[in-house]
BAFI-3210 file (N, C-alpha, C; in Angstrom, 3 decimals, decimal comma, padded with zeros to 6 digits):
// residues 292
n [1|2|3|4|5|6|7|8|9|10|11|12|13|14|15|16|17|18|19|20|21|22|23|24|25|26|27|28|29|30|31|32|33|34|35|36|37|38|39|40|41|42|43|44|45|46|47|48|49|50|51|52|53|54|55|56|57|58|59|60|61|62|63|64|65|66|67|68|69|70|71|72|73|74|75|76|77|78|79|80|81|82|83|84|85|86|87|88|89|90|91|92|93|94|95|96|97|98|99|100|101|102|103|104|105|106|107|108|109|110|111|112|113|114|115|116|117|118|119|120|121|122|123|124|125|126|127|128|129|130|131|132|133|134|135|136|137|138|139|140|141|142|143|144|145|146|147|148|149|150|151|152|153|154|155|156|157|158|159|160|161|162|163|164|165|166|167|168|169|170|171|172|173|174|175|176|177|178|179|180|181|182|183|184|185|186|187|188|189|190|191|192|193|194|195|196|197|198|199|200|201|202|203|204|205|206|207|208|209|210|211|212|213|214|215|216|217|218|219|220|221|222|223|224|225|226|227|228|229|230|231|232|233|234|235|236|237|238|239|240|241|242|243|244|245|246|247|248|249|250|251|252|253|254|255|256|257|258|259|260|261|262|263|264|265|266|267|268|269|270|271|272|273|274|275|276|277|278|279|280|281|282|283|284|285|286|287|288|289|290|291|292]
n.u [022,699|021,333|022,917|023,752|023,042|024,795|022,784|020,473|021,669|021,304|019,187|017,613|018,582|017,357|014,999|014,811|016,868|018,932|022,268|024,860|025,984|024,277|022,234|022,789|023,855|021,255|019,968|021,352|020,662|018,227|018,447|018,368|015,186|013,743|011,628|011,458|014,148|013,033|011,362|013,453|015,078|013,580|012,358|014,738|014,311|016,195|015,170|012,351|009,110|007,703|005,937|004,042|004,741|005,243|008,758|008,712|009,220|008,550|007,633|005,083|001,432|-001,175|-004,793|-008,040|-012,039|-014,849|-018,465|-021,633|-022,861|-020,596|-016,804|-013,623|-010,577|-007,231|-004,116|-001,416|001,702|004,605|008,199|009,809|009,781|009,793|008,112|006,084|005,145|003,967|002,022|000,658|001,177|-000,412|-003,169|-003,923|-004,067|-006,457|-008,125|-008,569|-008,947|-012,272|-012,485|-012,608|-013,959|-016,620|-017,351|-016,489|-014,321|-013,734|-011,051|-007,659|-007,274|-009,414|-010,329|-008,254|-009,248|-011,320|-013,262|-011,736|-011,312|-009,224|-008,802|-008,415|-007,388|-005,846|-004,554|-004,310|-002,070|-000,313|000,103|001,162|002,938|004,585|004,763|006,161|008,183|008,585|007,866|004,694|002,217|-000,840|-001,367|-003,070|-006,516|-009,110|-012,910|-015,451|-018,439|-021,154|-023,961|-027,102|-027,188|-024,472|-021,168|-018,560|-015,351|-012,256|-008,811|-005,760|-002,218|000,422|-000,564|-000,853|000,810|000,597|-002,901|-005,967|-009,119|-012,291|-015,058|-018,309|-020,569|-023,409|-022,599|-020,907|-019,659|-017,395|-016,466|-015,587|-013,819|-011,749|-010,902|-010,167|-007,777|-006,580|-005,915|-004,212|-001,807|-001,510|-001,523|-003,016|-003,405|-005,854|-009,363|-010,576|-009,799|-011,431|-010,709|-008,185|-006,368|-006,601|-003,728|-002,346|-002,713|-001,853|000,980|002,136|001,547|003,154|005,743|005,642|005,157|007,597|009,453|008,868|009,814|012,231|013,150|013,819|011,439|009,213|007,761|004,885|003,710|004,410|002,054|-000,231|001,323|001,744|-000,605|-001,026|000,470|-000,315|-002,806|-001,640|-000,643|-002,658|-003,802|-002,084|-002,413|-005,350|-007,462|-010,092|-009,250|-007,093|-005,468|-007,003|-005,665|-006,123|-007,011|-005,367|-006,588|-009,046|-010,308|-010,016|-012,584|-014,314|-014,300|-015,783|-018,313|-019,265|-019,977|-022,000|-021,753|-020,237|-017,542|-017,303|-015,782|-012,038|-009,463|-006,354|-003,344|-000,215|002,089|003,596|004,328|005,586|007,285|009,662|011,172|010,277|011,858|014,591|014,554|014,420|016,854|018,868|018,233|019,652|022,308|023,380|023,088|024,656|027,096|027,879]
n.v [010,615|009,282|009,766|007,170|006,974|005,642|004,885|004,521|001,601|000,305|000,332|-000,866|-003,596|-004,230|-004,171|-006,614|-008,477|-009,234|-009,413|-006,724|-005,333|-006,594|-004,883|-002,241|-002,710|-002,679|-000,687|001,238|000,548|001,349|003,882|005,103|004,307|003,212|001,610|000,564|-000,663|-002,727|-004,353|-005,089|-006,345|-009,064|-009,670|-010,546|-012,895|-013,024|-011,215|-011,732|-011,073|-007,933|-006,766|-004,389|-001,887|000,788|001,447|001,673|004,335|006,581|007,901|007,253|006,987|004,633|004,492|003,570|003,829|004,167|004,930|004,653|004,043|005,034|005,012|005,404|005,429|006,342|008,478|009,593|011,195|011,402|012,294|010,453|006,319|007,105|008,911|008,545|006,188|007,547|008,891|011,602|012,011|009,287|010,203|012,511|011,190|010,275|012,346|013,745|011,363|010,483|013,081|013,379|011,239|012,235|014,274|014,190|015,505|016,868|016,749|017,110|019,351|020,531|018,910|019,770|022,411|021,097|021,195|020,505|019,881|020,944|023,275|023,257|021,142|021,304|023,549|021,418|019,697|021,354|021,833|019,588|018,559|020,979|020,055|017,271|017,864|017,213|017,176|016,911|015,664|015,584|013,167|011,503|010,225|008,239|008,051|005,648|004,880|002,861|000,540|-000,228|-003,388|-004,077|-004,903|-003,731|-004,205|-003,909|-003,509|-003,474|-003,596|-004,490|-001,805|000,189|000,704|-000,554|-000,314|-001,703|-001,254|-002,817|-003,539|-005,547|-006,501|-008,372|-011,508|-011,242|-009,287|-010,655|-012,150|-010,239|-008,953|-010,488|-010,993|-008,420|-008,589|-010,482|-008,900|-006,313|-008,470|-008,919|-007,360|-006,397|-005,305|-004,555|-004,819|-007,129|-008,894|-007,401|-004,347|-004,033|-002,180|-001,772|-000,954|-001,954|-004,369|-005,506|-004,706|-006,340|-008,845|-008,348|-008,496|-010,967|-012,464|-012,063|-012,898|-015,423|-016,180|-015,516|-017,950|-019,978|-021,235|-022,952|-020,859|-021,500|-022,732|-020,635|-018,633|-019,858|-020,355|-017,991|-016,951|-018,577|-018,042|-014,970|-015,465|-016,173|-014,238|-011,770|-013,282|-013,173|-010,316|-009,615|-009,217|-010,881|-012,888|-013,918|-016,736|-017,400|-016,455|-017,960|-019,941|-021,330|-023,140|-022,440|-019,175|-015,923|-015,095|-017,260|-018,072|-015,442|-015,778|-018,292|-017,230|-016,269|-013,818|-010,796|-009,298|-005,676|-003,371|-002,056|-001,098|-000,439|001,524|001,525|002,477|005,331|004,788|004,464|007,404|007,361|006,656|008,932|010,732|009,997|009,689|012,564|013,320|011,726|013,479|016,359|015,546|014,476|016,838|018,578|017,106|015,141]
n.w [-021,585|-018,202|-015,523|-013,566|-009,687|-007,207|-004,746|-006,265|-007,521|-005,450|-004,101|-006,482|-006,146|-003,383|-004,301|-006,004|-005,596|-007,374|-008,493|-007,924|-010,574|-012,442|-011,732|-012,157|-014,679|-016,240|-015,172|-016,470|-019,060|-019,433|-019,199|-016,457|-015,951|-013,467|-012,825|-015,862|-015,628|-013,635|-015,089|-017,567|-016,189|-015,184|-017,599|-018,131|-016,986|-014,182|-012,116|-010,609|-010,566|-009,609|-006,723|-006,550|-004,344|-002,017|-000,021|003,422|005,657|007,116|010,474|012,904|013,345|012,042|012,229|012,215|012,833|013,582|013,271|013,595|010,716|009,021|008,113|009,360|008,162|008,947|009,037|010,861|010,998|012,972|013,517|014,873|015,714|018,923|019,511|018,347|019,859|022,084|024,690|023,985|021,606|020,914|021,760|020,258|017,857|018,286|019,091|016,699|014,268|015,646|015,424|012,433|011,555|012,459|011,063|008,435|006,480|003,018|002,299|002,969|004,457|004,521|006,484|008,706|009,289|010,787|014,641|017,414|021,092|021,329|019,671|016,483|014,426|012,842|015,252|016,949|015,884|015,975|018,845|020,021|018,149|019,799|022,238|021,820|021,012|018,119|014,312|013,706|012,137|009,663|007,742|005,285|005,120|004,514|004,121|004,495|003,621|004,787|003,988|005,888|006,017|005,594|006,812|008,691|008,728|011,131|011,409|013,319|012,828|015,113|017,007|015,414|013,105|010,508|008,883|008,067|006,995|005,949|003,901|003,746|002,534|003,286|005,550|008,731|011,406|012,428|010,281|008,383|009,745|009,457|006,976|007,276|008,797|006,985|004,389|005,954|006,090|003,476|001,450|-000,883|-004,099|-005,675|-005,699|-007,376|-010,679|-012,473|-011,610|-012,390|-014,081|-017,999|-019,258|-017,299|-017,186|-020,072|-020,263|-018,119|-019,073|-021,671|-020,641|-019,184|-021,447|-022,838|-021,098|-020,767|-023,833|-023,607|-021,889|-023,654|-024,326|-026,815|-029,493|-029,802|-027,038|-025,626|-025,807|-023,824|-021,664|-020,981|-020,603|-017,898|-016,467|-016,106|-014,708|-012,440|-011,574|-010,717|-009,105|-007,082|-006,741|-006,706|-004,452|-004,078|-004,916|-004,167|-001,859|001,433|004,082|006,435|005,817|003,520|001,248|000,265|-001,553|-000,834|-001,487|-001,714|001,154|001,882|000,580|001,506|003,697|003,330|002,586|000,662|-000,670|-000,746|-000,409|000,290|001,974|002,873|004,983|005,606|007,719|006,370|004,145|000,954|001,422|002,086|-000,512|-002,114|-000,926|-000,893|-004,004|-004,443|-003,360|-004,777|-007,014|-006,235|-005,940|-008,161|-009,313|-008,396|-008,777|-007,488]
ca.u [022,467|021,314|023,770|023,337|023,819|024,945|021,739|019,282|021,336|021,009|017,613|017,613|019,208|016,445|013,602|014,886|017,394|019,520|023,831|025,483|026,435|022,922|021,266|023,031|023,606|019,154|019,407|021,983|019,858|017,316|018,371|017,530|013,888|013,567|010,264|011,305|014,767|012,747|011,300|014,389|015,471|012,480|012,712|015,804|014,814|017,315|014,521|011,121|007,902|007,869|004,863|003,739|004,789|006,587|009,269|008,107|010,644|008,129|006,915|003,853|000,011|-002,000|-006,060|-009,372|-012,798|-016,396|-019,424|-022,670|-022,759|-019,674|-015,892|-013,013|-009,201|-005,973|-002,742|-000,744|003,400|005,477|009,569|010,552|008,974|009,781|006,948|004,621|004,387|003,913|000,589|000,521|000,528|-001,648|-004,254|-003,718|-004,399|-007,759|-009,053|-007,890|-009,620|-012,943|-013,360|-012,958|-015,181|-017,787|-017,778|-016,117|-014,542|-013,488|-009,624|-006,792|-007,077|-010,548|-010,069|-007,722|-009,888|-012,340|-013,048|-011,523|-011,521|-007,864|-009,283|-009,259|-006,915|-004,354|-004,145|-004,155|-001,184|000,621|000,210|001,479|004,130|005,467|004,810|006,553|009,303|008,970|006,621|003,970|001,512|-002,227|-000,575|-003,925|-007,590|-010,238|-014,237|-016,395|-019,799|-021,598|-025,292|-027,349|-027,310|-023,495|-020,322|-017,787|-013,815|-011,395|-007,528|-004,766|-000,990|001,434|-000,485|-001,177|001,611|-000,997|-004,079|-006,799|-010,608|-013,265|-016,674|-018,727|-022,417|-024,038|-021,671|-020,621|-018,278|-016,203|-015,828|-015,006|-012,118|-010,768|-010,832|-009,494|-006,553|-005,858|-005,550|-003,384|-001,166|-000,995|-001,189|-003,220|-003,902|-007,109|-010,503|-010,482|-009,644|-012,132|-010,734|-007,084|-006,292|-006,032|-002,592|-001,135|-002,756|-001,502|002,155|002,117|001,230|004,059|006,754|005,457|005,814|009,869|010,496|008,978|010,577|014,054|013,611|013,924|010,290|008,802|006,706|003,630|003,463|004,203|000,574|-000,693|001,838|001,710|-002,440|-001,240|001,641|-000,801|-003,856|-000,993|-000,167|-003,912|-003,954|-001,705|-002,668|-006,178|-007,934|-010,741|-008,824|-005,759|-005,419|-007,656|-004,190|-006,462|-007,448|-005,527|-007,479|-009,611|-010,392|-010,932|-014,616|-014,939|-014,645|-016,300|-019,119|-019,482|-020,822|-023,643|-021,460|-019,274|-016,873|-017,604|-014,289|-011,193|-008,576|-004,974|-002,657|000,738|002,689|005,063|004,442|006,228|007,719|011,251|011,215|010,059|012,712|015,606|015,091|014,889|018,711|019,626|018,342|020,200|023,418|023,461|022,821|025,556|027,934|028,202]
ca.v [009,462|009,564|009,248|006,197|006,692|004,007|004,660|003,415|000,281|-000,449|000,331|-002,161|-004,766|-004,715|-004,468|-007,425|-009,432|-009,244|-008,711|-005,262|-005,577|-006,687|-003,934|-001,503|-002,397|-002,369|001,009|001,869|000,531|002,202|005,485|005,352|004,708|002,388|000,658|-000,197|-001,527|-004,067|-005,188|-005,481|-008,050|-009,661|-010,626|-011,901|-014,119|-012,679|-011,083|-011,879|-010,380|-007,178|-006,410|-002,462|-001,471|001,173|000,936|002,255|005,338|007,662|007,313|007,520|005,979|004,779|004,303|002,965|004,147|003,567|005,737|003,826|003,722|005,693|004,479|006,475|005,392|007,674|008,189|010,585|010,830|011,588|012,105|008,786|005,958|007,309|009,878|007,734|005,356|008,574|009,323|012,690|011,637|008,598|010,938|013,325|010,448|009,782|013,225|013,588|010,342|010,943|014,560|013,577|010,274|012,849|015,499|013,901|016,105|016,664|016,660|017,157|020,844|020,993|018,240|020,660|023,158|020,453|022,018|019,534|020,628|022,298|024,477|022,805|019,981|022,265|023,573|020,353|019,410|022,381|021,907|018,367|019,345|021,808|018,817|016,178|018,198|016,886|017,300|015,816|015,917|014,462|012,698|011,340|009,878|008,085|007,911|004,495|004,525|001,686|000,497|-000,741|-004,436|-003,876|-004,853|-003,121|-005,237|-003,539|-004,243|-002,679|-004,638|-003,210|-001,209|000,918|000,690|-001,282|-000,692|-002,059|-001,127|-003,783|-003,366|-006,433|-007,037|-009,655|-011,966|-010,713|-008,856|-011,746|-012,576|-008,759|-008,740|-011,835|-010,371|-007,077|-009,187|-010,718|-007,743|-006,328|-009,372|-009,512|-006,255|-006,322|-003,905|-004,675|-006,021|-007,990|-008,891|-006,148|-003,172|-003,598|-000,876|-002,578|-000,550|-002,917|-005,964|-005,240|-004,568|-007,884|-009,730|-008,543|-009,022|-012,371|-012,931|-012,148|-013,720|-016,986|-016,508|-015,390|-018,717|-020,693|-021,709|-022,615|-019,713|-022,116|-022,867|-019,523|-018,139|-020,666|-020,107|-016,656|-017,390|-019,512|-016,619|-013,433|-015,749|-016,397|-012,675|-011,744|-014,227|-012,223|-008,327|-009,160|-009,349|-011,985|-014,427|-014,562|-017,725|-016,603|-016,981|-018,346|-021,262|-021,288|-024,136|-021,524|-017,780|-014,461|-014,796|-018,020|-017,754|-014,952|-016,153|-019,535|-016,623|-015,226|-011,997|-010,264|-007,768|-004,113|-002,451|-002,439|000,539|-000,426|002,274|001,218|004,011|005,915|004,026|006,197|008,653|007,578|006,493|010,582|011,553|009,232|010,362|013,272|013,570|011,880|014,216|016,633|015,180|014,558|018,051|018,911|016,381|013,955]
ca.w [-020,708|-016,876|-014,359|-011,898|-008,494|-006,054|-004,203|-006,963|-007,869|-004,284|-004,595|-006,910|-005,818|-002,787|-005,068|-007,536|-005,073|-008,265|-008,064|-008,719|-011,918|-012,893|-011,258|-012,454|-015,953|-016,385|-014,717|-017,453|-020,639|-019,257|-018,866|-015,194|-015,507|-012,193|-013,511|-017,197|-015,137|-012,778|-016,392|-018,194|-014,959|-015,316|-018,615|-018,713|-016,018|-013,241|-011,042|-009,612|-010,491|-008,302|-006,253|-006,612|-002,744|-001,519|001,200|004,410|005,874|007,819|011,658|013,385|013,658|011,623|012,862|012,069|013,570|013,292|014,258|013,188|008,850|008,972|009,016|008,611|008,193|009,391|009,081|011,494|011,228|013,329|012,800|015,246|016,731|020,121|019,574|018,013|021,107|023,367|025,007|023,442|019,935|020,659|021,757|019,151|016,790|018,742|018,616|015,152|014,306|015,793|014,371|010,808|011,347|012,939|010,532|007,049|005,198|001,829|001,942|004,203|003,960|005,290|007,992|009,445|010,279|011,732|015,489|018,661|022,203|021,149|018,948|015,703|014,487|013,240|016,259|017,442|015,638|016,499|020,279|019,590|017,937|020,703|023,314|021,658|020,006|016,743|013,794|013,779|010,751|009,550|006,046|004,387|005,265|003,980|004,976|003,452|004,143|004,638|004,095|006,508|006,036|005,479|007,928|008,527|009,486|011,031|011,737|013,597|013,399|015,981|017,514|013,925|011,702|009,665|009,425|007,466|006,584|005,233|003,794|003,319|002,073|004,190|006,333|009,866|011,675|012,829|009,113|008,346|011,025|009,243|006,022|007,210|009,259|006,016|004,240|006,402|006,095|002,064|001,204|-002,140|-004,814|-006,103|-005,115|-008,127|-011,542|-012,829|-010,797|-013,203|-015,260|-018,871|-019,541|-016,145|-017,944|-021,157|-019,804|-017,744|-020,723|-022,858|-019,711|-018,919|-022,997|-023,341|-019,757|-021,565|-024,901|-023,088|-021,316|-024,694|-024,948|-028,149|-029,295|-029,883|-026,828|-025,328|-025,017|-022,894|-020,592|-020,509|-019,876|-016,007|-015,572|-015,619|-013,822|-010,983|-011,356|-010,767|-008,022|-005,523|-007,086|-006,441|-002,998|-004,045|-005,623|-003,368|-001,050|002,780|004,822|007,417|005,322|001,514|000,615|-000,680|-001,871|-000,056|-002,135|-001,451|002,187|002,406|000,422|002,605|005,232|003,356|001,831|-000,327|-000,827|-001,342|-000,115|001,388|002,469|003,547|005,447|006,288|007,701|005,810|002,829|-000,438|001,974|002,096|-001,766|-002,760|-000,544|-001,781|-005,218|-004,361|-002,427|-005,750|-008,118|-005,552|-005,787|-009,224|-010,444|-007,192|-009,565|-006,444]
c.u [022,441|022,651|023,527|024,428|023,556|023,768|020,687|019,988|021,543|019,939|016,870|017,621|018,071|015,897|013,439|015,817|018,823|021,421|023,860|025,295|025,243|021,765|021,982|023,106|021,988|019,339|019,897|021,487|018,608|016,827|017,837|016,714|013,825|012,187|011,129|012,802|014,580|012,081|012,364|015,023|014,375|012,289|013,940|015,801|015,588|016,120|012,753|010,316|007,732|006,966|004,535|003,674|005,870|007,824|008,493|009,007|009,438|007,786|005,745|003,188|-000,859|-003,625|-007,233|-010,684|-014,229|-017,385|-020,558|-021,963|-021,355|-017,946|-014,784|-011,326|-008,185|-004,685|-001,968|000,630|003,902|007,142|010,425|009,370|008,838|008,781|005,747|004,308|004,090|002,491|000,107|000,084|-000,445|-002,709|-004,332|-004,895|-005,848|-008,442|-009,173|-009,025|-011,491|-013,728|-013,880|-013,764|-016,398|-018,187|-017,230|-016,089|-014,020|-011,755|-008,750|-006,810|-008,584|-010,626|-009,211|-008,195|-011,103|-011,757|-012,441|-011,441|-010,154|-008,054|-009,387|-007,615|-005,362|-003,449|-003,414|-002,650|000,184|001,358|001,342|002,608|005,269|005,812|006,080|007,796|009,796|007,619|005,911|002,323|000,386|-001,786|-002,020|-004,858|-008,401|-011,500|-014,773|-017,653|-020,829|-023,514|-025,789|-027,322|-025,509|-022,427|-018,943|-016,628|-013,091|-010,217|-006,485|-002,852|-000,118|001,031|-001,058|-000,029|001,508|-002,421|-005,080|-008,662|-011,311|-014,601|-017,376|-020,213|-022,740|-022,786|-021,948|-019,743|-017,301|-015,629|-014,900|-013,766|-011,394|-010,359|-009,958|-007,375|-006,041|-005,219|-004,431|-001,528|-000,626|-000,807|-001,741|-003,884|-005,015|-007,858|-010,697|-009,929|-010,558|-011,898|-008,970|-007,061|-006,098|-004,651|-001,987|-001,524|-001,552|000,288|002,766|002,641|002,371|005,721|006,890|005,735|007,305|010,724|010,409|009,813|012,203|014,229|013,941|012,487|009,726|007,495|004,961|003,029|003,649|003,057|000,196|-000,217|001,817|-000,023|-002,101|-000,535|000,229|-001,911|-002,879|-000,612|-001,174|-004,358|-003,549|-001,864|-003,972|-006,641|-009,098|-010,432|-007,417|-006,216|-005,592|-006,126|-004,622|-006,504|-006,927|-005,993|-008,686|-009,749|-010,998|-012,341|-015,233|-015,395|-015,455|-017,881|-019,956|-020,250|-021,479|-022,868|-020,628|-018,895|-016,955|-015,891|-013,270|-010,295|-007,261|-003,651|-001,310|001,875|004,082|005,547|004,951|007,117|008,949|011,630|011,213|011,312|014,699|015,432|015,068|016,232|019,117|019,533|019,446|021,814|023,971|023,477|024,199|027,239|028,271|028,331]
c.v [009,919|008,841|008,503|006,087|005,594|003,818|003,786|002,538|-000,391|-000,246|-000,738|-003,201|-004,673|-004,756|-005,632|-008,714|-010,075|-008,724|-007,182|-004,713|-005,554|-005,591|-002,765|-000,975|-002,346|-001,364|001,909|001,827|000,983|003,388|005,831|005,017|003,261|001,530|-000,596|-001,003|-003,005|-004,744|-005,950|-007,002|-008,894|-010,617|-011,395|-012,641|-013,829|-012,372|-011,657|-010,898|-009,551|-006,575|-004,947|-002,268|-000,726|000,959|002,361|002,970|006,017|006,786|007,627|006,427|005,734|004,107|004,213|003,452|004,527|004,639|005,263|003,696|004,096|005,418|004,941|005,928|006,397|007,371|009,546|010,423|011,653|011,873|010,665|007,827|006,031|007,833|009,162|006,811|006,700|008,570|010,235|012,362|010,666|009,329|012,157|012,644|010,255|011,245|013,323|012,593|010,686|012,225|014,384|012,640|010,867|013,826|015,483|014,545|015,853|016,275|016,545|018,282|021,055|019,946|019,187|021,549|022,923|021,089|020,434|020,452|020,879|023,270|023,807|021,477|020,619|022,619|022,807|019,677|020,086|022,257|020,454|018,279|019,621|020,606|018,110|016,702|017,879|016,796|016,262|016,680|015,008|014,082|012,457|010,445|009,397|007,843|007,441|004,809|003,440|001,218|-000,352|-002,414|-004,897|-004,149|-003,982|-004,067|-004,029|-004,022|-003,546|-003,686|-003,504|-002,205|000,573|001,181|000,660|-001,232|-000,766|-002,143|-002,076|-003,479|-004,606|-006,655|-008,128|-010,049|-011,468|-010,138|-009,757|-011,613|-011,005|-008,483|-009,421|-011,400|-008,844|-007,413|-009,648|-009,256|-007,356|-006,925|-009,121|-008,271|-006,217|-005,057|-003,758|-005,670|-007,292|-007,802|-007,673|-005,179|-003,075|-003,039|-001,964|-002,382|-001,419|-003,921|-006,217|-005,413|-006,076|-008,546|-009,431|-008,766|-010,128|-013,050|-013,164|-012,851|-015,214|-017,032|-016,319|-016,928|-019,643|-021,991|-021,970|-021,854|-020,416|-022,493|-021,872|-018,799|-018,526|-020,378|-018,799|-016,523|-017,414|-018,425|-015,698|-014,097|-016,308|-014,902|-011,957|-012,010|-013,421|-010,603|-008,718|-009,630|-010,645|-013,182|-015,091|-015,895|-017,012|-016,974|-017,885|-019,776|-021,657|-022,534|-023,802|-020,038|-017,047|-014,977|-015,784|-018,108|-017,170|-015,162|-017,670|-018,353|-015,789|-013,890|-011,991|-009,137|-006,320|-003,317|-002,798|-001,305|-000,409|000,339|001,323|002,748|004,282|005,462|005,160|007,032|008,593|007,831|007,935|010,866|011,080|009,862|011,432|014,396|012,926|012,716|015,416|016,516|014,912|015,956|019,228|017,855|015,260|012,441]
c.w [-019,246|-016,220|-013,320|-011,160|-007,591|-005,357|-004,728|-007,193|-006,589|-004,144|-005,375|-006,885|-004,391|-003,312|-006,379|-006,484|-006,298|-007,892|-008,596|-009,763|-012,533|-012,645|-012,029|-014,284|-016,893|-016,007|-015,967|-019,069|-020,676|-019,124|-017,715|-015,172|-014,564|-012,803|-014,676|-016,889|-014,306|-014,496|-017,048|-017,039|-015,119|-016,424|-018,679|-017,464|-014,454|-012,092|-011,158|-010,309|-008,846|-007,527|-006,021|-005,046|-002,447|-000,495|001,991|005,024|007,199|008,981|011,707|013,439|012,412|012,163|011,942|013,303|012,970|013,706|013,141|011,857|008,217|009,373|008,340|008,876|008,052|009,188|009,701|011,454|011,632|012,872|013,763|015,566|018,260|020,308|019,063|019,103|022,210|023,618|024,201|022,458|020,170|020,776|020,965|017,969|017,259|018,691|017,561|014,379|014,436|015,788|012,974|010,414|011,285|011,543|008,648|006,186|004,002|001,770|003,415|004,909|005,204|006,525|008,908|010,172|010,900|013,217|016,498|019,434|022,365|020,398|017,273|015,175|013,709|014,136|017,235|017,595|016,151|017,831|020,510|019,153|018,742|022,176|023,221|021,318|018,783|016,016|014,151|012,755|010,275|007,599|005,051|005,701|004,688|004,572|003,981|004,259|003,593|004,513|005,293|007,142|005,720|006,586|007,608|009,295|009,615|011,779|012,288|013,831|014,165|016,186|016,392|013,120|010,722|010,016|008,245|007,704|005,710|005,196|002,907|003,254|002,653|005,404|007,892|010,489|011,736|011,267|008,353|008,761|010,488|007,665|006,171|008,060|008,029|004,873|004,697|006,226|004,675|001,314|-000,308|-002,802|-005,349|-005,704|-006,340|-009,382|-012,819|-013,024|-011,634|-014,217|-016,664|-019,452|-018,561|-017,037|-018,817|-020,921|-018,975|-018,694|-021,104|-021,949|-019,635|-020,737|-023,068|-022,443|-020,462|-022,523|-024,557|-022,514|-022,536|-024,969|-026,427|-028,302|-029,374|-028,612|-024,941|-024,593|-023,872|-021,374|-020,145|-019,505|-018,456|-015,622|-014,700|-014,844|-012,509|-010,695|-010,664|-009,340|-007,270|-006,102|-006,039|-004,790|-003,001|-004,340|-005,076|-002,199|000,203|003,308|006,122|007,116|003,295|000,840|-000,392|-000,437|-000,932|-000,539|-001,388|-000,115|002,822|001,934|000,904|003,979|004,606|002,767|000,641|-000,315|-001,086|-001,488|000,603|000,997|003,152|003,758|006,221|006,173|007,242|004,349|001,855|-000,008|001,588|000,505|-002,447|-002,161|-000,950|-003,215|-005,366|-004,358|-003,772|-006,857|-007,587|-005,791|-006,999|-010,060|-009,552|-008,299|-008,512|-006,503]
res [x|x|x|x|x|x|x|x|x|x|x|x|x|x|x|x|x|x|x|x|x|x|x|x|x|x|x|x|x|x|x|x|x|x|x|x|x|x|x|x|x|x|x|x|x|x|x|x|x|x|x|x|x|x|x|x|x|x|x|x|x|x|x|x|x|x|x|x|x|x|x|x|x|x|x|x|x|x|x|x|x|x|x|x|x|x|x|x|x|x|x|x|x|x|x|x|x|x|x|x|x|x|x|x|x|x|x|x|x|x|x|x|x|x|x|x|x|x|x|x|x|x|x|x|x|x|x|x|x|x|x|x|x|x|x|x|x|x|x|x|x|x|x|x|x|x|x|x|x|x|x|x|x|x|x|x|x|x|x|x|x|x|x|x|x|x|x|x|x|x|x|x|x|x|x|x|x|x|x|x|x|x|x|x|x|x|x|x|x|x|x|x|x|x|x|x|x|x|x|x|x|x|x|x|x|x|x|x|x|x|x|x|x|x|x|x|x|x|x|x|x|x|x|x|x|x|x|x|x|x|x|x|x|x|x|x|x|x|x|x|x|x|x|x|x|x|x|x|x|x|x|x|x|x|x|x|x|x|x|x|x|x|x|x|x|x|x|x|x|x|x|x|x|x|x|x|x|x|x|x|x|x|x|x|x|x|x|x|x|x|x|x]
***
């Protein structure tokens, strides 16, 4: 049997809102596994359906940037936010930015030795680095390209903490920006009901089953309900079918199809996302194999 440490069932207990006791004893019939524990709460009712999001631990920028057909989302981190509001790093993030929009490469690896007028973005980092006195590192990137008749939304909250990419077929920018502000805002995992793996369906489904039958439903009339569960589940995963926040009277689609378009893409960077989470279980595997 795994050993649970105090960290994950406080780990827990934010990711479920669940007591001690409750968190801990799911970590314990679970043999640790943190997933098949937010289930076990789940079914019996105790916690919440838990939205796939990491917590956010790391600093820095994250950025958005355009060059005609071409639009490329960033993520630079820092080790505080003292250094991420600095000049230095902001302009880091802007050469940085506008190399790998210009020249789009394949990975992280080869963005690096894209050239800037420091010598190349390595370099870049390096110099940056020695400036600021604290790392400072290009974490991940993506580059959408867009067709001609195509808009592109983009979103920055705080400055880039958040930042969000939109690609929309017809419509207009305005509507793009509003779409990429929502975004931002809701934080969803898929463009639609389509784009879900059938192993998440599938898994849903048989959660949303035992939470009903734990509640003392009769099994006949079970299904049904499971049916409104996973199409409210659906509802906030996906990006077309969630409520516009501007207007929830009706749908991302709908909205955006009231202006002549539709959805192609969307990219959302919030910084530091995962980081702490790898590094927390980390310090407990650590401490555990330390007997701590």
């Amino acid at each position: 049997m795994a050993k649970i440490s105090a960290s994950q069932v406080m780990e827990l207990r934010k990711k479920t809102g669940v007591g001690m006791m409750d968190a801990k004893k799911a970590l314990v019939s679970t043999d640790g596994d943190f997933d098949k524990a937010i289930d076990v709460l789940r079914e019996k009712g105790v916690a919440k359906a838990e939205k796939k999001s990491d917590r956010v631990a790391a600093n820095g920028l994250a950025n958005v940037i355009v060059k005609g057909n071409t639009a490329a989302i960033i993520e630079v981190n820092s080790e505080t936010d003292f250094v991420a509001s600095s000049d230095p790093f902001k302009e880091a993030v802007n050469r940085i930015s506008d190399a790998i929009v210009t020249n789009k490469p394949a990975d992280v690896e080869a963005a690096l030795a894209l050239k800037t007028d420091k010598g190349t973005i390595r370099d870049d980092l390096i110099e940056t680095t020695q400036v600021t006195g604290e790392k400072v590192s290009l974490r991940r990137f993506a580059i959408v390209e867009k067709q001609d008749g195509d808009v592109f939304g983009l979103y920055l909250h705080n400055g880039g903490l958040i930042a969000s990419l939109v690609q929309l077929k017809g419509a207009d920018e305005a509507t793009a920006k509003d779409v990429a502000m929502h975004v931002a805002a809701t934080n969803p995992e898929y463009l639609n009901k389509d784009e879900v793996p059938a192993d998440r369906l599938a898994h849903e489904k048989e959660v949303l089953k035992q939470e009903a039958l734990n509640e003392g439903k009769p099994e006949k009339i079970v299904e049904k309900m499971v049916e409104g569960r996973l199409h409210k589940f659906l509802a906030e995963i996906c990006l077309e079918d969630q409520e516009f926040v501007k207007d929830p009277d009706q749908t991302v689609a709908h909205y955006v199809a009231s202006k002549n378009g539709s959805i192609v893409k969307f990219i959302r960077y919030e910084v530091g996302e995962g980081i702490e989470q790898k590094q927390q279980s980390f310090e407990d595997e650590v401490r555990d194999q330390l007997g701590n």
